[in-house]
N, C-alpha and C positions, 0 to 999 in steps of 0.2 A: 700442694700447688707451687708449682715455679714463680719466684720471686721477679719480679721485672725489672731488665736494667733500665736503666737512666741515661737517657741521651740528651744533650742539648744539638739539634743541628741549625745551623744557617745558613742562608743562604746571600749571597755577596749583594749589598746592598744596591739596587735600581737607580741611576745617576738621575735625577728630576732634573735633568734640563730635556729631554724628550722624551716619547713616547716608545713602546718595549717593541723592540720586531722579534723575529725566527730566531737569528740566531743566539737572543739572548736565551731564548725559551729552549732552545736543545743545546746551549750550552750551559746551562747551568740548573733554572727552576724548576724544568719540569724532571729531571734526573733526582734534584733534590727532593719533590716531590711523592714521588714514584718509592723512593727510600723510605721516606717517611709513612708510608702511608704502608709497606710491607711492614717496617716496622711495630705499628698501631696496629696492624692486623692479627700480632704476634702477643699485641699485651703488652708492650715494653710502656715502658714511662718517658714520653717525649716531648720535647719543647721545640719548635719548628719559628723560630725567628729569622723576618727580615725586617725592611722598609725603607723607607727613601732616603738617599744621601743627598741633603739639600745645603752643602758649602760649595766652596772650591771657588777657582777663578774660572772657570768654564761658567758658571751660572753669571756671576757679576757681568763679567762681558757682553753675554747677552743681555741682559739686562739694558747694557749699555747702549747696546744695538737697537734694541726694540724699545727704548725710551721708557722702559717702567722699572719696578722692583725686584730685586731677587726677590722677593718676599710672593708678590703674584706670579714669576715664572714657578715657583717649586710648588707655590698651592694648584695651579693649573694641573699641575702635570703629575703630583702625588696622585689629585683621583683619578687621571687616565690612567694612570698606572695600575694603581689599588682597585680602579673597575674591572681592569682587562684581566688582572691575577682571579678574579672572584668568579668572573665569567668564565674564564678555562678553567677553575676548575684547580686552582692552586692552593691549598688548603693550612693557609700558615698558621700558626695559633696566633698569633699578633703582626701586625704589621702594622710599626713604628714611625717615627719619622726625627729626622737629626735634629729638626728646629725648633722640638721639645723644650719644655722646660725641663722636665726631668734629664734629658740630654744634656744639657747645656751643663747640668750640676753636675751628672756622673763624670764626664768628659774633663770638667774644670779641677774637680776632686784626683781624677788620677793622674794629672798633669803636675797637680800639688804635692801630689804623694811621691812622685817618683822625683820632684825638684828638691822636696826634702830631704830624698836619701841618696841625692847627689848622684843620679843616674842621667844628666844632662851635663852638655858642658856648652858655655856662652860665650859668644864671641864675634866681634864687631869685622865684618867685611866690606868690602864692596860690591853693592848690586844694581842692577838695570833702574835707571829712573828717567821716568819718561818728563819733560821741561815742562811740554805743551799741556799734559793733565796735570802737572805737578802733583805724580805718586809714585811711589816704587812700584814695580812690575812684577808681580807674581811670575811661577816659571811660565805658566800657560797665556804669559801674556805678549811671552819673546820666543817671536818664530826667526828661522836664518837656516844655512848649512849646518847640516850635521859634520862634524870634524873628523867622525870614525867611516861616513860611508857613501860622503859629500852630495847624501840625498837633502834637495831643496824643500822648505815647510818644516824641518824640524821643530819641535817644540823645547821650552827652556828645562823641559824633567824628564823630555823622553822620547828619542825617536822613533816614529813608529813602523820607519821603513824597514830599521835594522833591529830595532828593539834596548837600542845602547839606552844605559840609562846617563843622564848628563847633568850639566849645572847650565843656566843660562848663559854665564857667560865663555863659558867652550863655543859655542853657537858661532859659527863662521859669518861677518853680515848682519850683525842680530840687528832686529826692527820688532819695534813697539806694535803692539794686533791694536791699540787705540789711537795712535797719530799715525802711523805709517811709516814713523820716522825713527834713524837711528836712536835710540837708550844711551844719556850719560852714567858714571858709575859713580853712586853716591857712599857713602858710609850709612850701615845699620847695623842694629847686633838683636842676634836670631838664637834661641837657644837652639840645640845639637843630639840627637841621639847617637853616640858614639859606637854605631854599632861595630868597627873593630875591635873591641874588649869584647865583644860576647863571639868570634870565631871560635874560639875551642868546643865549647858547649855546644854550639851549633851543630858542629861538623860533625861531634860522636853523635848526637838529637837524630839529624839525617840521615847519617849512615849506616847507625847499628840502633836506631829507636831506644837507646840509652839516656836517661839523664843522673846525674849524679850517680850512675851506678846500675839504677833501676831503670828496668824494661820499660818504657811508656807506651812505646807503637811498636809493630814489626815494619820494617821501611820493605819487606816482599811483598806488603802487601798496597803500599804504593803505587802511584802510576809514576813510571818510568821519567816521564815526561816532568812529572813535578821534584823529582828525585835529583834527574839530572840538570831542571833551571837552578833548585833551591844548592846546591854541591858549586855550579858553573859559577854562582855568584861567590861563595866561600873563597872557590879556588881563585878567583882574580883578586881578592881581599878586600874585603866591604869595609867604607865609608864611614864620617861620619854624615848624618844625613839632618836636615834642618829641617824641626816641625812645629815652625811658627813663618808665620807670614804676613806682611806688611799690607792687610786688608782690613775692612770694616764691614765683611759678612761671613758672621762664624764665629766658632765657639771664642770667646775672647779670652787672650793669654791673661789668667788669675794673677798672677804678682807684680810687684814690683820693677819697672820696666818695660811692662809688656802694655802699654796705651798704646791704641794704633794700630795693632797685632793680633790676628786670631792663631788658633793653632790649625797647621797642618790638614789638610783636611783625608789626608790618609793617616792622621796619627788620630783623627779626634770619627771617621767614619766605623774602623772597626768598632771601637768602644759601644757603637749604637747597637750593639750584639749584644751587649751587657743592658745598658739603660732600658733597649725592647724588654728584657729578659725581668728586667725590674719591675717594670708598666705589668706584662701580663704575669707575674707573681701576684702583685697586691691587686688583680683583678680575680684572680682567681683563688686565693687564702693558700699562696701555697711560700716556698722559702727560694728565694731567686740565687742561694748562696749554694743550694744543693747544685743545680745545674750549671757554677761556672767554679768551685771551691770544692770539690768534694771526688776526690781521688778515683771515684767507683763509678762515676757520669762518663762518657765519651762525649768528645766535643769530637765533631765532625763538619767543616767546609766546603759548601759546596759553589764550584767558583769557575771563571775562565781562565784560557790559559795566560791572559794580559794579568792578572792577579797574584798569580801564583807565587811572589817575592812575595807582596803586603802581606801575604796570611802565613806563609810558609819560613821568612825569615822576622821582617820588621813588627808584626803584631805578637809573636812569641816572644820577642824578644822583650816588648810594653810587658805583656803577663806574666814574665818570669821577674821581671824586675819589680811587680810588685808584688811578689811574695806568697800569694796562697792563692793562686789560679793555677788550673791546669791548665796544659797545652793540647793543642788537636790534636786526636789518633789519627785521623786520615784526612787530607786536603786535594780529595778525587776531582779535580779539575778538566774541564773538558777543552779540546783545540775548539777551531773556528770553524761555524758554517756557511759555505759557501751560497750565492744561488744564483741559478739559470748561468753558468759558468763565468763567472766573476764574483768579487768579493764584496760582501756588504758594504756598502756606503750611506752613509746618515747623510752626508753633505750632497752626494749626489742622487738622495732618495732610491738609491735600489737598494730596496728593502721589501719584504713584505712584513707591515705591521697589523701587532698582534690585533688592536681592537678593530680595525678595519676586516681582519680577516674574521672575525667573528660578527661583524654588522653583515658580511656579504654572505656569510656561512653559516644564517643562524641556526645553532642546534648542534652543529657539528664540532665542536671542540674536542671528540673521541676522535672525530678523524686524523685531526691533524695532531691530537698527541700520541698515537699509533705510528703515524708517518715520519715524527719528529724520534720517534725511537728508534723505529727501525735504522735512521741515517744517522743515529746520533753520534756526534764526533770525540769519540772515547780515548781514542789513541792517537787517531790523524784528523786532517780536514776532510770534511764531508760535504755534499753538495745536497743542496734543495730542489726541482725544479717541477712546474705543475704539471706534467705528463708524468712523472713518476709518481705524485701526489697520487692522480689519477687513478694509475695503473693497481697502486697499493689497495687503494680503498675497495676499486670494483672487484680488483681479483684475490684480494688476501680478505678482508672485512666482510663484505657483500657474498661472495663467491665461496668462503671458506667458511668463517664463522656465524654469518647472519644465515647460511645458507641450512647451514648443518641446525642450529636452533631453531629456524621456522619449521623446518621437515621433522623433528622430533616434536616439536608441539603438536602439528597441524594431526602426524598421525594418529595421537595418543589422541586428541578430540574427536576425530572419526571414528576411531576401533574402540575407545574406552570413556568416551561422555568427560574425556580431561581430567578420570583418576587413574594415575599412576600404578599400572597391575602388579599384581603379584609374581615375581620370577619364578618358575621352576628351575630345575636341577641345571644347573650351570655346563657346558660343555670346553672343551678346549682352547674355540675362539674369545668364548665369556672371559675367560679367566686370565688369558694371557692378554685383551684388551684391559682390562681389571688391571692388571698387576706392571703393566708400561704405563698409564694414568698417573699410579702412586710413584714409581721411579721416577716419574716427569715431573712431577709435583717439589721431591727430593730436587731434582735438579735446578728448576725453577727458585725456589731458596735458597739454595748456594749459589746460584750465579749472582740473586740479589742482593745476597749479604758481601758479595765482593764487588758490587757497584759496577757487572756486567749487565747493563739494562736491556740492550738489545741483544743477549742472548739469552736471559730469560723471556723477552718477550717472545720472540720466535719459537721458545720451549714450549709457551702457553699455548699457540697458534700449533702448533705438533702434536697437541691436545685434539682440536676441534679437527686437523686433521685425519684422525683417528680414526675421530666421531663418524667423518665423513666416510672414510672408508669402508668403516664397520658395516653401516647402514646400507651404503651399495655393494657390498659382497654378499649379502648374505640376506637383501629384497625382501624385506617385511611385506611391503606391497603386494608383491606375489604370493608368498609363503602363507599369507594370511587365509589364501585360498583351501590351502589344503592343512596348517598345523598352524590353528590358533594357538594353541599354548606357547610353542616356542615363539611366537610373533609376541608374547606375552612377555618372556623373558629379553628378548634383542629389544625389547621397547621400554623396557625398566632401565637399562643398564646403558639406552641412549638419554636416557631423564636421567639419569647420575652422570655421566657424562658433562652433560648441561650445567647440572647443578654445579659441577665441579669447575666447568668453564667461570662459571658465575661468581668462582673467588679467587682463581690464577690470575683472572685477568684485573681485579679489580683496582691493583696500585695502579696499572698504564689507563683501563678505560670505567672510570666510579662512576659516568652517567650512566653507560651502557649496560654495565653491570647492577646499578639500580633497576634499570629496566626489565632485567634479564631477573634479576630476583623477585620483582613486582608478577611476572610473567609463570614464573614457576612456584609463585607465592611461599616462597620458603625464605629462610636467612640463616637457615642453618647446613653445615657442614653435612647432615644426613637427610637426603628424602626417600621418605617411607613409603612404602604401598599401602594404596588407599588412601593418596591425599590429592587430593584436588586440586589439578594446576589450573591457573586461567587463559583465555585465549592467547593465540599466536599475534603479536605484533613482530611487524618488520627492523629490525634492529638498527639498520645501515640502509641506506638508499643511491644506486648507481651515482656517483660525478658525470652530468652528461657532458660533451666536447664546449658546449656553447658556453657553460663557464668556465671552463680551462682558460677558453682563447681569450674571455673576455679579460682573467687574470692577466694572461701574459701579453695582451695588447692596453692593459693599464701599467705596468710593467716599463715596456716600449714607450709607454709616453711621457712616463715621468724623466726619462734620462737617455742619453746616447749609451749603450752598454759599452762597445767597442767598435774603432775604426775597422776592424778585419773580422768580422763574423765569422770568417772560416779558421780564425789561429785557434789552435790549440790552447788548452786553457791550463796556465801556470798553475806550476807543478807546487807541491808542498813548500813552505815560506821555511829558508834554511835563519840562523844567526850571522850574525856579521863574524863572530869566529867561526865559524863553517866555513863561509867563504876565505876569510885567510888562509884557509890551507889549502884552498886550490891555487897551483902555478901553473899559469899558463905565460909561454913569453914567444915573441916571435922567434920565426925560424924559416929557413929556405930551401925549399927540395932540389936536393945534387942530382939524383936518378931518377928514374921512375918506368915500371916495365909491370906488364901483367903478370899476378897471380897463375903460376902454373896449372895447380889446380882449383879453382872460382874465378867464374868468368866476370862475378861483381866487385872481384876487389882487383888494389893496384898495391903492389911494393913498393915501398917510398923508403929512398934513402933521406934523411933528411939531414941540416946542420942546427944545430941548437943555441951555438952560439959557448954553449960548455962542452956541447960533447958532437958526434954524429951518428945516429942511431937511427933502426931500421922501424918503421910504422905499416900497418898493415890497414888501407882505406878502403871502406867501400864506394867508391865513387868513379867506378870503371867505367858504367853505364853516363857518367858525365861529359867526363873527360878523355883525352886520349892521351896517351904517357907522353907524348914527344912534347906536346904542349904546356905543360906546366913545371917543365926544367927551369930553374933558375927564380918558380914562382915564390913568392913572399907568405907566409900562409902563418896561421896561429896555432900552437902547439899545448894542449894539455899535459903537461911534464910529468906533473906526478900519479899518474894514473898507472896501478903494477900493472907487469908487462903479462902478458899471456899469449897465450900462440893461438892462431887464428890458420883453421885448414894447415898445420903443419912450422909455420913460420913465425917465432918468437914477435912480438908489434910491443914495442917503446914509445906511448903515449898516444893521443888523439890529435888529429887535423879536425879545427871545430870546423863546422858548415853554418849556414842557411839555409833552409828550407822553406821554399813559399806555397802558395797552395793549391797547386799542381804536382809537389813533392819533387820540382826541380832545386839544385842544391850549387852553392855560391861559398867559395871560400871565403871567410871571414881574416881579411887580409888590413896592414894599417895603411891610410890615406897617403902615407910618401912614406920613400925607403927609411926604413931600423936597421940599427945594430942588432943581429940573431941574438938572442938571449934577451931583448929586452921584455919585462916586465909588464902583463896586462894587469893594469887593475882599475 
């Protein structure tokens, strides 16, 4: 018998200052989920840790707001949380909570461990101090301009427009989120994770899944995306980064010095991955050192793509420094889901949350974890919206799968009193449906052992496909008329079939597939002839329109989405180095004459200000050449040149577009010098 490996995974701790929507849920838990539960199906040995991260300055503040306690915001909102996981259907072996005592130990303990072997360095700065509450200001407590991308709201650790990470005081403007009013800079001294000493190790870690020599990960089998944040960071050269903080809610800094002080609550949040890990060991008689200490365990993270530093550089960097923890094999991180074409907002309520969707939708939590997969945002952003919710359930769930299961029950209780017949002699179509099931199966486990969820799920659904097909080719119905026997055999092999559905699908839908094994009364990988299944129930039930609309006119009510219902909805969220290497600068068109051959484009000499070079525009149908001589227009400069119908084009004339698809150069408010600089 195959010995079973050892996995710890986690999954990124739930922030208890609100309640979980969508896209927490398909970007991170139910992926992890889904894992874990192929995993468990396989026999492996697994520890499935989360639970609430109840520090930070984000809780205090409200608190402050709402005139109570951090203490009753995280207790509230731990059980919304820990209810709405239970209810869908999220299957953690423990789920913890930071404001432990055992937390509080583990956390304070490796704070101590790591101050003793002088992997911290201390040092007194100046920071935000607000007069009026007389306290220093955490970073999330100093909003102002961002300095790198002069978006307004920036926060003191982290803009979220551009993603730059910052210190409060870079903040253009900064203001206190508690008076309103400018921040004096006082003296404090904050102990330092120095993580420029650990670039080297990092970089081979990343790049070639190297440490000291030995292979730890393969980095191909990485996502791209976390590859390329965890390197972008390297490459700019990390920081030292301060994790202690000048509050009075949180782990409190253990030594000498540290009154007044909690740590970090990104240095002290990971650690609750250990401490859970500690709680259900001595819950369970098992050794909690196996799963975080023990060379032969896979640690695996399951996270967003906002995360992907804390796990990928600064928490590896805490576990290596103390000395006998492994690091993660894979940190499969998921991008952002979008919905009803705009981006989640907590602040401004468009959201769809989780426990709401489950009080409106009782029962259904298969639904929407199907849905949530099928869009899951693996590589890019993905969008949510309830007409494809919809569309998914009645025509993939309902129409495919529920459909093809009720018709192999319904038959087998007509033709055979609900036991499963005996096959005869197998023919061509048997065999070759047979033998694409087991490939599909194959594939199905490979896609999930490389954390492609939604292309195993679609494998699973290519299953009941099959099913379906099988059964309308080849008309049991009919045939029954004239060659019972073979109606004997196409009716065994659509009850395996079934059967089989009944354990592809069971990581994405465990209710459904309880059901579906309650129905076929089996729970084993073989059903035999001559065993008795029980009646057909309905698996999935149509979405009719009246709840859709009523969705997305609660939706409408809670928020204005957008001024322009007809714009187009912004395209993938680039970095703020992304954008610096686009040059665009003004410039002014010397000629302009039509396109020889396209009657949509115009030849545009233009002057750039460095050089004069020829552009190829479509905006023939706009304009007319004589008219925009001497015009002022903006130029995308560094765009390669390529020939368009014949004629080499040097860069881009941006437009406007409104929405009637009439188009508006994008020109500056009074004359430039050509060459000058958009940014």
């Amino acid at each position: 018998m195959k010995e079973a490996k050892r996995y710890t995974i986690t999954a990124a701790l739930p922030y208890a200052n609100g309640p979980l929507h969508l896209g927490h849920i398909a970007g991170c838990y139910l992926p992890a989920d889904i894992y874990v539960r192929y995993l468990k199906g396989k026999g492996e040995d697994v520890a499935f840790i989360c639970g609430s991260d109840e520090h930070g300055a984000a809780i205090t503040l409200r608190a402050k707001k709402e005139n109570t306690t951090p203490q009753h915001i995280v207790d509230t909102n731990h059980e919304i949380i820990k209810n709405a996981f239970h209810d869908f259907g999220i299957q953690f072996d423990i789920y913890h909570r930071t404001s432990s005592k055992l937390h509080h130990e583990t956390a304070s303990q490796f704070f101590k461990d790591l101050n003793d072997k002088g992997s911290f360095i201390q040092e007194t700065s100046e920071q935000f101090y607000d007069q009026e509450h007389e306290q220093f200001l955490a970073d999330r407590y100093v909003t102002g301009t961002c300095p790198k991308c002069s978006s307004e709201g920036a926060y003191g650790d982290q803009c979220e427009k551009c993603g730059s990470s910052l210190n409060a005081t870079d903040l253009i403007n900064p203001k206190s989120t508690l008076s309103g009013k400018t921040p004096v800079l006082k003296e404090t001294s904050h102990w330092y994770l120095p993580m420029n000493k650990h670039e080297e190790w990092l970089k081979e870690w990343i790049e070639t899944g190297k440490l000291n020599g030995v292979q730890q990960h393969d980095p191909n089998e990485w996502r791209k995306q976390v590859i390329g944040q965890c390197k972008s960071w390297i490459d700019n050269g990390l920081q030292p980064r301060s994790i202690t903080r000048d509050l009075d809610w949180g782990v409190q800094v253990p030594v000498e010095g540290g009154e007044g002080k909690v740590l970090y609550v990104w240095f002290d949040a990971p650690i609750g991955y250990i401490s859970a890990t500690k709680q259900w060991a001595a819950d369970n008689n098992k050794n909690w050192e196996d799963y975080w200490k023990n060379d032969k365990t896979e640690l695996i993270h399951f996270i967003g793509k906002d995360n992907i530093v804390f796990h990928g550089i600064i928490f590896p960097i805490i576990l290596k420094e103390q000395g006998d923890y492994i690091l993660p094999t894979n940190v499969p991180a998921n991008e952002f889901l979008n919905l009803e074409g705009d981006k989640i907002s907590t602040s401004r309520n468009w959201a769809v949350w989780l426990h709401e969707y489950l009080e409106d939708f009782s029962g259904r939590q298969d639904e929407l974890r199907y849905v949530l997969t099928s869009i899951a945002p693996e590589t890019k952003d993905s969008e949510f919206t309830w007409k494809d919710y919809q569309a998914r359930v009645n025509n993939e769930l309902v129409a495919i799968l529920g459909n093809f299961i009720n018709r192999s029950v319904v038959l087998t209780h007509k033709y055979y009193n609900g036991i499963v017949p005996e096959p005869g002699q197998l023919n061509e179509v048997d065999q070759t449906a047979l033998t694409i099931i087991e490939t599909t199966k194959s594939k199905i486990d490979k896609s999930l052992s490389e954390f492609k969820f939604r292309d195993a799920q679609v494998q699973a659904m290519d299953i009941a496909r099959l099913g379906n097909k099988y059964l309308a080719d080849l008309e049991p119905w009919k045939l029954i008329k004239t060659d019972e026997e073979r109606v004997k055999t196409i009716m065994n092999i659509a009850l395996q079939i079934s059967n089989a559905l009944s354990f592809v699908f069971d990581p994405f839908l465990p209710k459904t597939c309880n059901k579906l094994r309650s129905i076929l009364n089996n729970n084993s990988l073989e059903l035999k002839a001559g065993h008795q299944i029980n009646a057909a129930e309905l698996l999935f039930q149509k979405i009719e329109d009246e709840a859709i609309d009523a969705q997305i006119e609660k939706l409408k009510a809670t928020t204005v989405k957008q001024s322009n219902p007809k714009a187009k909805p912004m395209k993938d969220e680039i970095t703020f180095d992304d954008f610096t290497k686009i040059d665009i600068r003004t410039a002014t068109i010397l000629t302009a004459e039509k396109h020889p051959d396209a009657d949509k484009l115009l030849k545009l000499t233009v002057d750039t200000g460095i050089d004069v070079r020829t552009v190829v525009s479509g905006i023939a149908e706009h304009y007319n050449p004589e008219d925009i001589i001497g015009k002022q227009v903006s130029i995308l400069m560094n765009l390669a040149p390529r020939k368009i119908r014949g004629i080499e084009s040097k860069g881009m004339i941006l437009m406007a577009e409104n929405n009637e698809g009439e188009l508006s150069f994008v020109s500056p408010e009074k004359a430039m010098a050509n060459g000058g600089e958009i940014r």
